[in-house]
C-alpha positions as CSV (number, residue, x, y, z in Angstrom):
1,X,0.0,0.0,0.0
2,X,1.2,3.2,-0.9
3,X,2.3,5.9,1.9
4,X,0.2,9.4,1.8
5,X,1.8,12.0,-0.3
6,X,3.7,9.5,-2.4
7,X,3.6,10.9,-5.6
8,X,2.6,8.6,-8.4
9,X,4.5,8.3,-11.5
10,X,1.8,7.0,-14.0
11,X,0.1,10.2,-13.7
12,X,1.6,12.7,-16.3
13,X,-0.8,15.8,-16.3
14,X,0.3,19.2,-18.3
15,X,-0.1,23.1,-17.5
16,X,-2.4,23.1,-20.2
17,X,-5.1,19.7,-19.2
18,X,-5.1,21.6,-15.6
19,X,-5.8,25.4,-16.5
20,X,-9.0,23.7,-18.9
21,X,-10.8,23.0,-15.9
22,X,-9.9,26.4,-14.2
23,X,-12.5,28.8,-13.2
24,X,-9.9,32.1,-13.0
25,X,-8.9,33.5,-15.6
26,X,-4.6,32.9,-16.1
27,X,-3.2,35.4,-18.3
28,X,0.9,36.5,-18.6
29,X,1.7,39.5,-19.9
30,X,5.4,41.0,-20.9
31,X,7.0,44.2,-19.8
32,X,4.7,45.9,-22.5
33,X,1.1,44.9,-21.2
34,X,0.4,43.2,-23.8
35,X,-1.3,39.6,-23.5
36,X,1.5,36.5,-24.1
37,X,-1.3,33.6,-23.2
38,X,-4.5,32.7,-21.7
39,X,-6.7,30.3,-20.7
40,X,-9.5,30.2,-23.4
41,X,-12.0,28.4,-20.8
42,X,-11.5,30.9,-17.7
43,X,-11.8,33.2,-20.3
44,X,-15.1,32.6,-21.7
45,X,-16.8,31.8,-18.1
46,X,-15.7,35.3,-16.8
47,X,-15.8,37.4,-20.2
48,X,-18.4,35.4,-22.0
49,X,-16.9,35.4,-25.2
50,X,-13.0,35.0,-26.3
51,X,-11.5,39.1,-27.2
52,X,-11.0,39.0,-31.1
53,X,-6.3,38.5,-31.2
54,X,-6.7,38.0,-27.3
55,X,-2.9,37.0,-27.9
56,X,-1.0,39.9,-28.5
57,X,-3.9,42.7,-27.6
58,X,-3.1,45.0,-24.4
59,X,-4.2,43.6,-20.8
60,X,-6.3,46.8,-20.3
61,X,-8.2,47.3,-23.3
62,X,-11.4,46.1,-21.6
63,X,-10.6,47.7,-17.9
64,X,-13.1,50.5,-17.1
65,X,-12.0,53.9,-18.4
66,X,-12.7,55.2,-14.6
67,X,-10.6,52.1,-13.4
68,X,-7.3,52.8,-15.9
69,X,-5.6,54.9,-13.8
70,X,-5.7,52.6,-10.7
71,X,-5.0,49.5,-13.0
72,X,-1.8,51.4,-14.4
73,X,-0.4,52.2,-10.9
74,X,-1.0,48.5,-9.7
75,X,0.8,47.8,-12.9
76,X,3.4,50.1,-11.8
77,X,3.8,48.5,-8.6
78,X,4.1,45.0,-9.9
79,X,6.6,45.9,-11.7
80,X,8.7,47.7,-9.3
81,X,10.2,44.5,-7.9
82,X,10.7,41.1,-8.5
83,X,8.3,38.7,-6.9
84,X,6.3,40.9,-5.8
85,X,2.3,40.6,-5.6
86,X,-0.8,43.1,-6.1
87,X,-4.4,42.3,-5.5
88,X,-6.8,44.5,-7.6
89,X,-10.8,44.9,-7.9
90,X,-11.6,46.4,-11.4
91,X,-14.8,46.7,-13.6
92,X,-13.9,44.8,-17.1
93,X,-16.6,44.6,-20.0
94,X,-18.2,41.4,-20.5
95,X,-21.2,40.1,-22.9
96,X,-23.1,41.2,-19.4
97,X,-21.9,44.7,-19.3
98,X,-19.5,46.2,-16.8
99,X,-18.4,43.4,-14.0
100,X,-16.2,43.4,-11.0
101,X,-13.0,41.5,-11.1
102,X,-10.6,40.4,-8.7
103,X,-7.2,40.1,-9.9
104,X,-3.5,39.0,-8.2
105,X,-0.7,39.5,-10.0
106,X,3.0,37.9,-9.4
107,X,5.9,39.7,-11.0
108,X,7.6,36.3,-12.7
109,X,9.9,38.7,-15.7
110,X,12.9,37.0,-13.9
111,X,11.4,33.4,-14.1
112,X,13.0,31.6,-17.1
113,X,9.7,29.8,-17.9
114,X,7.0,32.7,-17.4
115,X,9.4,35.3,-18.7
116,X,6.2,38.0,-17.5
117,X,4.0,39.2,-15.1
118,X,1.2,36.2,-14.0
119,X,-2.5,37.7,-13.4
120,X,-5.5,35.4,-12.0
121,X,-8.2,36.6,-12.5
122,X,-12.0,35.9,-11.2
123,X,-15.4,37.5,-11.4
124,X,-16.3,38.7,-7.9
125,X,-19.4,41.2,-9.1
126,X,-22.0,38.9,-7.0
127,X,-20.1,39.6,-4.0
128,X,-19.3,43.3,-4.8
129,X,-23.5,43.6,-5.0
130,X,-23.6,41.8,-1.8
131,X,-21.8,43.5,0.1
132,X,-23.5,47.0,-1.6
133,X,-26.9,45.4,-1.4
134,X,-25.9,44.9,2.8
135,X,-24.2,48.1,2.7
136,X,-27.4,49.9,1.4
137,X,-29.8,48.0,3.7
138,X,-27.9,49.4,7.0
139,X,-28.2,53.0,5.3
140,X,-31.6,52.1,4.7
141,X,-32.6,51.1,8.0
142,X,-30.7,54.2,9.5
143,X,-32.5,56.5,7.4
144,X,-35.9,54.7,8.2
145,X,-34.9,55.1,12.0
146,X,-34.3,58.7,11.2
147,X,-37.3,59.3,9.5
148,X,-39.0,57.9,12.2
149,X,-37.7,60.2,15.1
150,X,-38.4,63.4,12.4
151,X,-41.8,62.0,12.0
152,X,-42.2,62.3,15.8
153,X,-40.4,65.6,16.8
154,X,-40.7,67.5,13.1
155,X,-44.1,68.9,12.5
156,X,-43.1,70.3,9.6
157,X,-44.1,66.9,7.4
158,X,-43.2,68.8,4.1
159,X,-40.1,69.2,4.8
160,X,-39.2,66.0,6.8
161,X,-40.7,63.9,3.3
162,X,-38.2,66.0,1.2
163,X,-35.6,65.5,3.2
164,X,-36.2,61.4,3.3
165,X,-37.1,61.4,-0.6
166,X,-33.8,62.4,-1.6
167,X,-31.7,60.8,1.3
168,X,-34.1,57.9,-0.8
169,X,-33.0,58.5,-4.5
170,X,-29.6,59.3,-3.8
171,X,-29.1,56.1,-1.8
172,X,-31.0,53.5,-4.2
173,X,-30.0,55.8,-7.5
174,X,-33.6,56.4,-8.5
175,X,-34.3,58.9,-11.3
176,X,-37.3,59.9,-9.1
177,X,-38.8,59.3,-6.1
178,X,-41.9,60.9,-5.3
179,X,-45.4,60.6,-2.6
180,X,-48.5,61.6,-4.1
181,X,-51.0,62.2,-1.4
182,X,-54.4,61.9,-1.6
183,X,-55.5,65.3,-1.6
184,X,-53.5,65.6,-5.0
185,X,-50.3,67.2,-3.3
186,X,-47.2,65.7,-4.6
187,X,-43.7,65.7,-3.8
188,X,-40.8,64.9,-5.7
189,X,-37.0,64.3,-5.6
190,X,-35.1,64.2,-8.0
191,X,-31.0,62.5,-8.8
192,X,-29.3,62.8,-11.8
193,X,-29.3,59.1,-12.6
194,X,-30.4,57.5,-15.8
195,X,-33.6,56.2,-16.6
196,X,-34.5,52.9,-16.8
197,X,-37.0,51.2,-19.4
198,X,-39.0,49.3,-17.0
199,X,-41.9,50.1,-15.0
200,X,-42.0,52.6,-12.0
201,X,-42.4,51.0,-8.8
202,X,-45.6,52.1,-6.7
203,X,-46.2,51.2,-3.2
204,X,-49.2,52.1,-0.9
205,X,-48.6,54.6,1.7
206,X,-51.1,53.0,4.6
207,X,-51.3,53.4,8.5
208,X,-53.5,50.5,9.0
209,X,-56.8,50.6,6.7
210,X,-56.4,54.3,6.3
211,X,-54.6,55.2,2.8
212,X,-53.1,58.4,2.8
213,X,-51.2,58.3,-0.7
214,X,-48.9,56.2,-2.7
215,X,-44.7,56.5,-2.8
216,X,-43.3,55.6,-6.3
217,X,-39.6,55.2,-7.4
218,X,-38.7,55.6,-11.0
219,X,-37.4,52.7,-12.8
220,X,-33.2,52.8,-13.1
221,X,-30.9,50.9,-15.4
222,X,-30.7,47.5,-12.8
223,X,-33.6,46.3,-11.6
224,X,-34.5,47.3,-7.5
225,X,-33.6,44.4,-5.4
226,X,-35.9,42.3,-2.6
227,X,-33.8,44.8,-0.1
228,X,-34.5,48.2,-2.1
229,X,-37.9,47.2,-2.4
230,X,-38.4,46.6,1.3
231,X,-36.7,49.8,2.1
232,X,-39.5,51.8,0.0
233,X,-42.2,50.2,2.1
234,X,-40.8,50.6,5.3
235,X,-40.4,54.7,4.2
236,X,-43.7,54.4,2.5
237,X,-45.1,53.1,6.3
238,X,-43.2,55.8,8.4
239,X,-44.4,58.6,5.8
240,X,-47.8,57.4,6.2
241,X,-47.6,57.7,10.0
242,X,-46.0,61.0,9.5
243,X,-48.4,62.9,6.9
244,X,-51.7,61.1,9.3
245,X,-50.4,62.7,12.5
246,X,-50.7,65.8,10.7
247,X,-53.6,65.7,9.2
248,X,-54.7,65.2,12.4
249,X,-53.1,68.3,13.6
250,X,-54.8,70.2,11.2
251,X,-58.1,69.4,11.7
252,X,-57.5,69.8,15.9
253,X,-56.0,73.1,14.7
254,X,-58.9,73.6,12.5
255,X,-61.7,72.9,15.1
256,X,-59.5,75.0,17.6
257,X,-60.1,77.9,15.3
258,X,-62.9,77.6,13.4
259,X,-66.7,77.1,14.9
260,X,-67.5,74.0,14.2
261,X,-71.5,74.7,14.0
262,X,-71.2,78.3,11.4
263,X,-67.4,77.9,10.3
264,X,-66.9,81.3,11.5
265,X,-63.7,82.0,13.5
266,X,-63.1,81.4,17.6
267,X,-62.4,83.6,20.3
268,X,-58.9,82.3,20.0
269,X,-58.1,83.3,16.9
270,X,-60.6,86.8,16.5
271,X,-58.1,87.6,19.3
272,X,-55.1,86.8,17.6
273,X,-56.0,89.0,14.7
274,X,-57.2,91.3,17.0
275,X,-53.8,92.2,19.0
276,X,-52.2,92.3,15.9
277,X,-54.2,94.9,14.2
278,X,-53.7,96.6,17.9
279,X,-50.2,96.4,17.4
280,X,-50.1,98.6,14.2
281,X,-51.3,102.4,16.1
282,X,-51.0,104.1,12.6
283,X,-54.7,102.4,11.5
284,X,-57.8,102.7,13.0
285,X,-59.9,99.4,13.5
286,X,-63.5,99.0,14.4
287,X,-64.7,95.8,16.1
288,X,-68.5,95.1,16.2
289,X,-70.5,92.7,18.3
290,X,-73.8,91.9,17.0
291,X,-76.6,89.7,18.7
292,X,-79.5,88.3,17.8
293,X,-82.5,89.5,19.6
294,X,-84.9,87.2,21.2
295,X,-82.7,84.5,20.4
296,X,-83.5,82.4,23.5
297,X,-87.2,82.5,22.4
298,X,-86.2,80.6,19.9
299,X,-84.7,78.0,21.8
300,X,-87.5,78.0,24.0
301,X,-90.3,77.3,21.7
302,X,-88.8,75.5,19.1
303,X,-86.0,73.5,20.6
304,X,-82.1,74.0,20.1
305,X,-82.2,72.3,17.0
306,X,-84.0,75.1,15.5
307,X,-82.3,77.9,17.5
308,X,-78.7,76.0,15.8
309,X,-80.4,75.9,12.3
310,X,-80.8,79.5,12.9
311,X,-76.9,79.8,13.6
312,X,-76.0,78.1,10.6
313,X,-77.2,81.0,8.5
314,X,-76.4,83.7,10.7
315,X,-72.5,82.8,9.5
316,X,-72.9,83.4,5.7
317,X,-75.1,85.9,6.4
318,X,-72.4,88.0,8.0
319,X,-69.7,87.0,5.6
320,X,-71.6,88.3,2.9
321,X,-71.8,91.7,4.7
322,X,-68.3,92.3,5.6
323,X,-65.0,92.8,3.4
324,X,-62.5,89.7,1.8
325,X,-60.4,91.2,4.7
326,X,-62.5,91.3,7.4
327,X,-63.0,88.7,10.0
328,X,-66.0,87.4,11.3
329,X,-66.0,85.2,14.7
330,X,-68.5,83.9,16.9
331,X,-67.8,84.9,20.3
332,X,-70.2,82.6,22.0
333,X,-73.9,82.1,22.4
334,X,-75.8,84.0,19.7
335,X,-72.8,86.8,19.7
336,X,-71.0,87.6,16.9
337,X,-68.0,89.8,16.7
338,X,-66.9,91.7,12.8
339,X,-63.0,92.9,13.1
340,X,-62.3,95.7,10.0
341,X,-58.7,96.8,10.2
342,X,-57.4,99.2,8.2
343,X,-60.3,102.0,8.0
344,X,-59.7,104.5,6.2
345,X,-63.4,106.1,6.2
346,X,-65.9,105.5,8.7
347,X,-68.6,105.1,6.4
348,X,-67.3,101.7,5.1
349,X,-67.9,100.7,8.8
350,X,-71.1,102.1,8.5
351,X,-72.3,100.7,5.4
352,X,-71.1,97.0,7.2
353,X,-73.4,97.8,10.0
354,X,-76.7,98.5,7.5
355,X,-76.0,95.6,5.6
356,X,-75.4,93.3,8.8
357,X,-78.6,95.1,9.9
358,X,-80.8,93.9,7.0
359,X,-79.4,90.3,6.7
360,X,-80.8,89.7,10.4
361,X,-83.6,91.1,9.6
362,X,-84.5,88.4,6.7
363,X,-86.5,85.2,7.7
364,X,-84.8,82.2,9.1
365,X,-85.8,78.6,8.0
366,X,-86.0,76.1,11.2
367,X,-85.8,72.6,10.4
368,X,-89.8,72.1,10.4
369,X,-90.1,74.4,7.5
370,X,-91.3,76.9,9.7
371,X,-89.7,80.6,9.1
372,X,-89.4,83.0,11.9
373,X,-88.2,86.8,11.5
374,X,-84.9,87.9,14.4
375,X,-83.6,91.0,14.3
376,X,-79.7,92.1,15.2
377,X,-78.5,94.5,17.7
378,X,-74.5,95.9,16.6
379,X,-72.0,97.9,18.9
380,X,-69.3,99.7,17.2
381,X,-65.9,100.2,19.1
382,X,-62.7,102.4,17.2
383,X,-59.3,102.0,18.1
384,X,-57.4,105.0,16.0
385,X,-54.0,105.7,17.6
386,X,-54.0,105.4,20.8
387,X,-53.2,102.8,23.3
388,X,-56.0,100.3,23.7
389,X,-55.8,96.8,24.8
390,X,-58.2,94.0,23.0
391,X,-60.8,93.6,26.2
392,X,-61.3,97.3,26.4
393,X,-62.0,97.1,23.0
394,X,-64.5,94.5,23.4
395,X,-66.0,96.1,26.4
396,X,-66.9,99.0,24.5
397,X,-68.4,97.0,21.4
398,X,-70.6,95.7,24.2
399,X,-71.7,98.7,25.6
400,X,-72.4,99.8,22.4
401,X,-74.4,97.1,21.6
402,X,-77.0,97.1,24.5
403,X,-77.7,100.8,23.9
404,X,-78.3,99.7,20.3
405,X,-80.6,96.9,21.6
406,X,-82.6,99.4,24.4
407,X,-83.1,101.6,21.8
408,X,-84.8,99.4,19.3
């Protein structure tokens, strides 16, 4: 029986029988860069097809223009000294477009029977999008994180979205990335990438059942991966979460400053408007309160279904009587408060009151069918230069008004 690591004499295998079966690519080139041999097998598995005089043509003609200068300086190197080794990662072409190589070379000019520098080559592009595709999921989930803490500190959801789209479109390379929103708002980023012939993707923005738009992502030369694709839905979630919480902001806001039975404007903000037009002493304002006489009769006798239906159209009403610039509040019960800023002749005031005057005066449908006819009491109050705070102001609008009313 033979010993282990005996070598056996009735095998006679040559260089050439071995390299057939090679997967790498051997190549040796001489002092000019220019190709001495190959393996024609290596060569088509990693190349897909043999180069046209591969023997004789120069080792770089198919390395990546942005790759020649590093190739040269490896080149360089290697030949710097004897013996010596380099380990590169290039993009050659291929019959599949541009592909990552590794290559090792050995400087062998001052071995008799390679007389050149020895190159193996092998395709490593599936690891290369490996480790991008892993690199690009941790940016991803980072920027997902991100996203998440603007979505609950930021309420600015405009600009937090623009801010994730193109963090997005730069990461991934998209042409586009965009959310459309349901009320027809879109937003858009934009990368100068190419554009792809496929399809753009488009993935539902939902917080549970509610939809509140959809994200898409332009199509790019390669195809989005499992991992891109589950980074656009988990941005597509968060964005969700973002743009419901404030729509939901708005509409608190919105009730908080709009009556939610006439639409007309709350004592917060009539008295927001109202210190600022304070604030500007070279105008004169005039604030008037009007009420509704025998309002609580109404309620009485016909219930406070009718004495709201009557409310309803009190706040057009009064709209219609006032200036674009106006505001018109309800100040609480069957009060109503008109702010004019910016009068420059008292008459316009007055011509406001006459017309406020008549539209309470016209009948009022209840819910029966029924009409009843209200009349309106008004207080005017100026502020014209001088110092006066918004509750004095609205003290004497009140005054005003029950002398109005005792006097009808």
């Amino acid at each position: 029986m033979d010993d282990v690591g005996v070598e056996r004499s009735d095998v006679q295998l040559s260089h050439e029988a071995l390299l057939r079966y090679a997967r790498d690519v051997v190549t040796v080139v001489d002092e000019q860069g220019t190709v001495r041999y190959y393996n024609r097998t290596a060569v088509e598995h990693v190349l897909g097809e043999v180069p046209r005089n591969a023997v004789g043509m120069n080792a770089q003609a198919r390395v990546h223009p942005d790759d020649l200068a590093y190739a040269g300086e490896a080149r360089r190197t290697l030949m710097a000294v004897p013996g010596s080794t380099t380990t590169t990662v290039m993009r050659v072409q291929t019959t599949q477009g541009w592909r990552h190589v590794e290559t090792v070379g050995v400087n062998l000019l001052h071995d008799p029977d390679v007389q050149g520098l020895l190159y193996v080559t092998r395709d490593v592009e599936d690891r290369i999008q490996e480790r991008a595709d892993l690199e690009r999921a941790v940016a991803g989930q980072q920027l997902v994180a991100r996203l998440a803490l603007d979505a609950l500190s930021d309420r600015d959801a405009r600009g937090a979205t623009e801010r994730t789209l193109a963090d997005v479109a730069a990461l991934l390379a998209a042409p586009t990335i965009a959310l459309a929103l349901r009320d027809g708002v879109r937003i858009a980023q934009h990368v100068d990438a190419p554009v792809g012939e496929g399809e753009t993707v488009v993935i539902e923005a939902r917080l549970g059942a509610l939809a509140v738009g959809t994200l898409s992502a332009a199509p790019r030369l390669v195809p989005y991966s499992r991992a891109d694709l589950e980074l656009l839905h988990a941005v597509a979630d968060v964005l969700a979460g973002a743009w419901a919480r404030a729509d939901d902001e708005r509409r608190a806001l919105e009730r908080a400053l709009h009556d939610p039975l006439t639409g007309l404007a709350t004592r917060p903000l009539l008295r927001d408007r109202l210190e600022h037009a304070l604030a500007d002493q070279r105008s004169s304002h005039a604030l008037l309160l009007v009420d509704l006489d025998a309002f609580k009769q109404v309620n009485d006798r016909f219930g406070h279904a009718a004495g709201d239906a009557v409310l309803r159209q009190v706040g057009p009403r009064l709209v219609h009587c006032v200036r674009p610039t106006d505001t018109v509040a309800r100040y609480g019960g069957d009060e109503f408060v008109v702010l004019c800023e910016n009068v420059a002749d008292c008459n316009v005031v007055t011509g406001v009151v006459e017309r406020i005057r008549r539209a309470c005066a016209q009948p009022f449908a209840l819910p029966d069918g029924e009409q009843i006819l209200l009349s309106g009491s008004v207080g005017v109050a100026w502020a014209s230069g001088g110092q006066v705070s918004a509750d004095e102001l609205l003290r004497q609008a009140d005054q005003q008004m029950y002398r109005d009313k005792r006097s009808a």
